[in-house]
C-alpha positions as CSV (number, residue, x, y, z in Angstrom):
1,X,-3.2,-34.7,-30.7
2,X,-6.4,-32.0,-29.7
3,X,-6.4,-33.8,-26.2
4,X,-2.3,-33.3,-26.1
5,X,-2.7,-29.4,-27.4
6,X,-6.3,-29.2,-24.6
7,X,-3.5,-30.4,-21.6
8,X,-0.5,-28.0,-23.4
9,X,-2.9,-25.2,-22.9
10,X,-4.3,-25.8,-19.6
11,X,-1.0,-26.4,-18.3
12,X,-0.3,-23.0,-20.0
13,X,-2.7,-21.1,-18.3
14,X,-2.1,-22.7,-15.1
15,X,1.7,-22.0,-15.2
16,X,0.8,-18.4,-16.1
17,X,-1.4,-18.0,-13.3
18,X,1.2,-19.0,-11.0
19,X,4.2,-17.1,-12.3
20,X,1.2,-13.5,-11.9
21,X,0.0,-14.8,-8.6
22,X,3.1,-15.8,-6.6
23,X,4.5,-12.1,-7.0
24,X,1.4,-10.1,-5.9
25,X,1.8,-13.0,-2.6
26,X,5.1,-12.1,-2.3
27,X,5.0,-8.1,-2.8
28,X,2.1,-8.4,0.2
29,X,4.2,-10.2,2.3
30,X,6.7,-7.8,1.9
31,X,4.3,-4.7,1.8
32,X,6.8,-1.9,4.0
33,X,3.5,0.2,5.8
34,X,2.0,-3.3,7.0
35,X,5.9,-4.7,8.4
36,X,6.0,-1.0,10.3
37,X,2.4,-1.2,11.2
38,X,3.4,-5.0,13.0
39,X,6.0,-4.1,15.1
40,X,3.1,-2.2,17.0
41,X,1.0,-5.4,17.3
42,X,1.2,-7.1,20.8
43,X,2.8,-10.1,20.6
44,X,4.9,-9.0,18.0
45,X,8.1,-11.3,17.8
46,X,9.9,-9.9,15.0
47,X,12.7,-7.7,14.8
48,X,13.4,-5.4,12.1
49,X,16.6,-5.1,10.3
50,X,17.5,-1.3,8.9
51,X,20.6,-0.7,7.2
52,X,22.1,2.2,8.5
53,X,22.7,4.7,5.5
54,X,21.8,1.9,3.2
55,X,24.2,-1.4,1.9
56,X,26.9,1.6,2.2
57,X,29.9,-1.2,2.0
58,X,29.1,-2.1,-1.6
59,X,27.4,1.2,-2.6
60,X,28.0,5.3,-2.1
61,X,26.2,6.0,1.3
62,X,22.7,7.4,1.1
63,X,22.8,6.9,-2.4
64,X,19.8,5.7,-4.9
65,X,22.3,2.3,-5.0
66,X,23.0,2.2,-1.6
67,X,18.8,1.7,-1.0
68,X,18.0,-0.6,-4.7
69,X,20.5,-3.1,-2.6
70,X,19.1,-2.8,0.3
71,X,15.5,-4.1,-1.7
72,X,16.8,-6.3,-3.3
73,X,18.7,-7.9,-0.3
74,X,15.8,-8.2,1.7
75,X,16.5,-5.6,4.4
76,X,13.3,-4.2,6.3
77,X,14.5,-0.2,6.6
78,X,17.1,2.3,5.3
79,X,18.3,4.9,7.2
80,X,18.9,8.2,5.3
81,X,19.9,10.8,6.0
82,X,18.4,14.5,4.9
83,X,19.4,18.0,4.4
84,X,18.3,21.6,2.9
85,X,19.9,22.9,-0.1
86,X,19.7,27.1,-0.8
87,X,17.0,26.6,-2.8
88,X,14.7,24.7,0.1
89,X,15.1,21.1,-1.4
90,X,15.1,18.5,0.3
91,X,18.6,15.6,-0.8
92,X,20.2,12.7,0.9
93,X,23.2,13.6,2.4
94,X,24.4,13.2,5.7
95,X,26.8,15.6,6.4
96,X,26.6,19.8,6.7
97,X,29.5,19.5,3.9
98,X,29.7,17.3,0.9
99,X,33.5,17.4,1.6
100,X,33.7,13.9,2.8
101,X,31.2,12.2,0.4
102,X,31.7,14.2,-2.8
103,X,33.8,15.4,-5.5
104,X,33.2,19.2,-4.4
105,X,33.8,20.5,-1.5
106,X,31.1,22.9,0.6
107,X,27.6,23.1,2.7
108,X,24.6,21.9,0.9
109,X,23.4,25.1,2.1
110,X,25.5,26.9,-0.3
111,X,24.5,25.0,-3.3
112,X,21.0,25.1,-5.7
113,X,19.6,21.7,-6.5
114,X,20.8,22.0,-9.9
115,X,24.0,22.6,-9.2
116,X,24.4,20.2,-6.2
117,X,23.3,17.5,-8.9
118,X,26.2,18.4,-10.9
119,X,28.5,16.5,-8.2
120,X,29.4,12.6,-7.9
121,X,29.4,10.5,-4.9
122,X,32.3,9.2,-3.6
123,X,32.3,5.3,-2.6
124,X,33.2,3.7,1.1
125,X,37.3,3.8,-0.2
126,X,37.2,7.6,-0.9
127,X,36.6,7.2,-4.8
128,X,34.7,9.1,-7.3
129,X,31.5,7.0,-8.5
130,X,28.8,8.3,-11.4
131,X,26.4,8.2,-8.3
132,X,24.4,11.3,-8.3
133,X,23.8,13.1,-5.1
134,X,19.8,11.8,-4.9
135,X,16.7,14.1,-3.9
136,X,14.5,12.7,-0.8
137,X,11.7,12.7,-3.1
138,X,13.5,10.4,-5.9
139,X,14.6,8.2,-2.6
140,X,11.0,7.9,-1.5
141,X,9.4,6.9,-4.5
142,X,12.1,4.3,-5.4
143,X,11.7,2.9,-1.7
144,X,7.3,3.0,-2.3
145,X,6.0,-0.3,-1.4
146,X,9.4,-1.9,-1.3
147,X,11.1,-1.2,2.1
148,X,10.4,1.2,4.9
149,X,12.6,4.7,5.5
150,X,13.7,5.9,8.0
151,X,14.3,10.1,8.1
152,X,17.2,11.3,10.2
153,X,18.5,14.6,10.0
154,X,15.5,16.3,9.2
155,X,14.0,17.4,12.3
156,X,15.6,21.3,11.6
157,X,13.0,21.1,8.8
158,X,10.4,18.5,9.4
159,X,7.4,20.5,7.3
160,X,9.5,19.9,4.6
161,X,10.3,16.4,5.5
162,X,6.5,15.6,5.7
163,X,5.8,17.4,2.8
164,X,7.9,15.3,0.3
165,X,6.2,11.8,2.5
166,X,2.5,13.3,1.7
167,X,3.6,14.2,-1.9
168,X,4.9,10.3,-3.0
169,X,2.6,9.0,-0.3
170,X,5.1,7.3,1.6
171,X,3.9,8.6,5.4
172,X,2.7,5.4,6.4
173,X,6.5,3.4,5.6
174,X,8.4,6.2,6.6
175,X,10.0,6.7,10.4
176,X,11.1,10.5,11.2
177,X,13.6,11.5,13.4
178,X,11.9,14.2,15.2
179,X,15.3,15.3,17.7
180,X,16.9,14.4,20.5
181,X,15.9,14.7,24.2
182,X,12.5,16.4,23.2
183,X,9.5,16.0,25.0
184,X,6.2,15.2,23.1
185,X,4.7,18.3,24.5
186,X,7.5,20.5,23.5
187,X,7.5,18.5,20.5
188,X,4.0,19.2,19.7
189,X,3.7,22.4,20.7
190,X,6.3,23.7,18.1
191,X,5.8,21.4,15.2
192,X,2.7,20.7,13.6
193,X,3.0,16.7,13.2
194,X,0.8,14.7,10.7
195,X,-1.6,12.3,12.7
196,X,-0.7,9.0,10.5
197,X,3.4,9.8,10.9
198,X,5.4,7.4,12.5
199,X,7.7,9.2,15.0
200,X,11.1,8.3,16.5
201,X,13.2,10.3,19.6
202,X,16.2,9.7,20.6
203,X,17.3,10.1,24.2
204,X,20.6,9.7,26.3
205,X,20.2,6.7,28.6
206,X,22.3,8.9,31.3
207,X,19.7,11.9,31.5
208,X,17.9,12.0,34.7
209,X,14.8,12.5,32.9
210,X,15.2,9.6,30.9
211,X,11.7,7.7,31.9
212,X,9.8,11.4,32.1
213,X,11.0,11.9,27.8
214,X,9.8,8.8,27.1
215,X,6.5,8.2,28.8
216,X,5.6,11.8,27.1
217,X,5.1,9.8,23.9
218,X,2.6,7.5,24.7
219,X,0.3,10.3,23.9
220,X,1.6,9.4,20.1
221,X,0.6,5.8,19.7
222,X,3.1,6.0,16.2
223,X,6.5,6.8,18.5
224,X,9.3,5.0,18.6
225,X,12.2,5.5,21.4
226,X,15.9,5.0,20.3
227,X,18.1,5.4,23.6
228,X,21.6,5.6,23.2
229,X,24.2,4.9,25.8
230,X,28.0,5.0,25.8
231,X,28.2,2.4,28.9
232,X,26.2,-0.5,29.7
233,X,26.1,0.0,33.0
234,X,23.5,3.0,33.5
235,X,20.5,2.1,35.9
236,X,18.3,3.3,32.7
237,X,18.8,0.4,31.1
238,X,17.1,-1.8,33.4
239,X,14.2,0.0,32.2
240,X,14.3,-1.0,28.7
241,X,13.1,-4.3,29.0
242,X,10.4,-3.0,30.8
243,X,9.5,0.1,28.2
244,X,9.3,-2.1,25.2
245,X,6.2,-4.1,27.0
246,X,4.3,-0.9,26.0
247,X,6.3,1.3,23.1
248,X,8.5,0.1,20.4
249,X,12.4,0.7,21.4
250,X,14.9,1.1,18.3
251,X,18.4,-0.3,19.4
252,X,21.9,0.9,17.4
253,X,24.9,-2.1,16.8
254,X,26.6,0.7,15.1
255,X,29.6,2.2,17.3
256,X,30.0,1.2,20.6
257,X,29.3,4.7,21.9
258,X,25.4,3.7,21.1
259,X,25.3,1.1,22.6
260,X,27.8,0.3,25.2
261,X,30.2,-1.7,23.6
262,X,27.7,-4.0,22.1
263,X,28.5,-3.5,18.5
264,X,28.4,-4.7,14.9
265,X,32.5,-5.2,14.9
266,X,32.5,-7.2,18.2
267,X,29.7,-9.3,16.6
268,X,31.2,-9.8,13.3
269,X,35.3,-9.5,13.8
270,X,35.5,-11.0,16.8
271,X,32.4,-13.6,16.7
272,X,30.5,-12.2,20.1
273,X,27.4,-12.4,18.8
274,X,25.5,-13.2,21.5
275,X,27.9,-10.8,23.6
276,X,26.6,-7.6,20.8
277,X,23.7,-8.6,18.9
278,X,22.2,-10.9,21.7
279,X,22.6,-8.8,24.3
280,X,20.5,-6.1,22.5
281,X,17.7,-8.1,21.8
282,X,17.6,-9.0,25.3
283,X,16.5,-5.2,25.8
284,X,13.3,-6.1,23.3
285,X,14.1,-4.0,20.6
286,X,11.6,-4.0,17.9
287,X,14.0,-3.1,15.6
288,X,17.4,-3.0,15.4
289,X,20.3,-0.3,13.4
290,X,22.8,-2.2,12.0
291,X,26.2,-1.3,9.4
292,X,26.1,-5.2,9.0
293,X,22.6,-5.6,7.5
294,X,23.1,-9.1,6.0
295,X,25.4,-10.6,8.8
296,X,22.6,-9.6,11.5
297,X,19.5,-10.5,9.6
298,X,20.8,-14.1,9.3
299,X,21.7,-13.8,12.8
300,X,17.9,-13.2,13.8
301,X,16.6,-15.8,11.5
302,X,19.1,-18.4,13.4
303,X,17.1,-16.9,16.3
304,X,13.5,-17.5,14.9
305,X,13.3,-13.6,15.1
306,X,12.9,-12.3,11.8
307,X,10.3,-14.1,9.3
């Protein structure tokens, strides 16, 4: 009986020790600042799946919900979206109004936070939900050490933006929109940009100074280029391939005015995936913007191209 009750307890403790130790393995594996930190890693294979506005088609857009699924779904980034209310906060909301994705109707400028807070979110089919509007701060510290932002919208108030990273230390799993079509000189020169942010431009594939934008940010070894292109059929894209050997390039399956007609819907509804999503990674992205988070990320698995 002692030797039965001596194996009892040492199966115990090893049982307990496995159930504490495969967590902290798995909470590594999935650590967001060393997944961002990879994709700058030559030899890097992987592409990064972010869910653009979060899992939006089963949650509120840019709401706390929208991001919690997006965790617990596995995806590697949310996109949010940021904006300024009349007291200087910083909230999630992608839109000037709230018309579209609100009970109320108005700018975010016009409100206070407390009184912005008062509103509900509406849901993908237009209805009310008890889905707060969320500050970026509540965002970030939900999303710490879970899954890596990405800040759009923010570059008319980036001190702010980098503000509310430093406060919840989140800089180093956090992407920031910084504009579009701005050089890294102009860039720098007007914005005072924290030396362990992670950066992204975006910049119009038909510009003639395409190549000139983004070669200006390999003086930031934390950039990442997101060209965007309405045809697929500009000489600038030839370059892509090219670019990505020496800077990371973030590609958009959204609407086919990003990317040429290579889209989420033509992947999805009419089954091109190679025709969309494979034509894409072709460029070398090493991550990609998608509204159909789940449906690409198996995709890339498929493709030995996500872990």
């Amino acid at each position: 009986m002692k030797n039965n009750f001596a194996t009892y307890k040492s199966f115990k403790t090893i049982l307990l020790a496995v159930l504490f130790v495969i967590p902290i393995i798995t909470v590594s594996a999935q650590n967001p600042a060393k997944k961002l930190a990879a994709i700058f890693n030559k030899g890097n294979k992987e592409i990064l799946v972010a869910a653009h506005r979060g899992d939006w088609r089963n949650a509120p857009e840019n709401s706390l919900k929208a991001l919690l699924n997006c965790i617990e779904k596995g995806f590697d980034i949310m996109e949010l979206d940021v904006k300024m209310t009349k007291d200087s906060q910083m909230v999630v909301m992608h839109d000037n109004t709230i018309d579209r994705t609100t009970n109320a109707k108005g700018k975010v400028s016009d409100y206070t936070l407390e009184e912005i807070r008062k509103f509900r979110l509406k849901n993908g089919l237009g209805r009310v939900t008890p889905h707060p509007i969320p500050t970026m701060n509540e965002m970030m510290l939900a999303a710490k050490g879970k899954i890596i932002i990405n800040v759009d919208k923010g570059n008319d108030h980036l001190p702010e933006v980098f503000k509310v990273l430093k406060e919840t230390e989140t800089v180093d799993q956090a992407i920031v929109n910084v504009g579009d079509n701005i050089d890294y000189v102009a860039l720098s020169s007007k914005e005072k940009i924290p030396a362990e942010a992670y950066l992204m431009v975006v910049v119009n594939a038909k510009r003639n100074d395409f190549a000139e934008i983004i070669k200006s940010y390999k003086a930031n070894n934390k950039s990442i280029i997101q060209p965007i292109f309405d045809t697929d059929t500009l000489e600038n894209l030839k370059r892509i391939p090219e670019i990505a050997n020496n800077q990371i390039i973030w590609l958009n399956s959204l609407w086919p005015s990003l990317n040429g007609g290579h889209d989420d819907d033509r992947a999805v509804e009419q089954g091109e995936t190679d025709e969309s999503w494979g034509w894409l990674i072709n460029k070398k992205p090493g991550i990609l913007q998608t509204d159909r988070p789940t449906d690409l990320l198996n995709y890339l698995k498929k493709r030995n191209l996500h872990n």
